[in-house]
N, C-alpha and C positions, 0 to 999 in steps of 0.2 A: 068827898069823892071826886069835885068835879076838879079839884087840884092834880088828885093825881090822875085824871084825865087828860086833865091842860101836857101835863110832863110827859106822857105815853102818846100823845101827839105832836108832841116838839122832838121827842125821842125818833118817832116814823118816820119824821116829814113830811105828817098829810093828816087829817081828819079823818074821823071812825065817826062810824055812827053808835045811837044811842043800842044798839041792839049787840051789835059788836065789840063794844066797851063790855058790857056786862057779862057777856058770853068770856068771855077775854077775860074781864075781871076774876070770875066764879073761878075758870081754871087758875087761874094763878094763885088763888085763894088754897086752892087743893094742892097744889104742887109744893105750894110756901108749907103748909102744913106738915106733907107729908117730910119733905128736909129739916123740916125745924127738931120731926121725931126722929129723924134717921143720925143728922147730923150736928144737929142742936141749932143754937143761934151766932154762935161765933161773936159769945161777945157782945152781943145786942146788934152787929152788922148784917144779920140776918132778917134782924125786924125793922130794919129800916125804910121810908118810903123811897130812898133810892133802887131800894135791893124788891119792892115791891113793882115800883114804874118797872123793870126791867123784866121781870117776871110776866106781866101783860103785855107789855110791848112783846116780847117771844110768844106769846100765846097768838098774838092777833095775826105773827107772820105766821103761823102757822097754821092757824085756821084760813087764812087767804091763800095757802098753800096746797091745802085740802080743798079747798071750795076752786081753785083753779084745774087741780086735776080729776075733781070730776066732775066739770066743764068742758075741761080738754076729753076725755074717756068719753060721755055722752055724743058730743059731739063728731067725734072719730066711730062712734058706732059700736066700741068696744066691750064687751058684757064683762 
């Protein structure tokens, strides 16, 4: 795992932490799953640990994406 940690951090261009790896990881674990029932594996391209680092890497911008807006919201006062 910590390989495809190494790659999901050469992929961002910057360091996660051990908490946001795993957060990251777990969803992309579910997302990978749910595609693989929807749309198969394409071939085995699917199960790839390229097609996984990339999957976490999307998860971790997005969780910093959420975790910035509401950041931004709290701090604007906004309910």
């Amino acid at each position: 795992m910590s390989e495809i940690r190494e790659l999901v951090e050469q992929e961002l261009g910057c360091s996660i932490t051990d908490a946001q790896f795993e957060d990251a990881h777990k969803a992309a674990l579910k997302k990978l799953q749910h595609i693989l029932q929807r749309y198969g594996d394409s071939d085995g391209a699917r199960r790839s640990a390229d097609y996984l680092v990339s999957l976490v890497a999307e998860a971790c911008v997005g969780h910093a994406y959420t975790e910035f807006t509401l950041a931004l919201t709290n701090a604007l006062g906004v309910d």
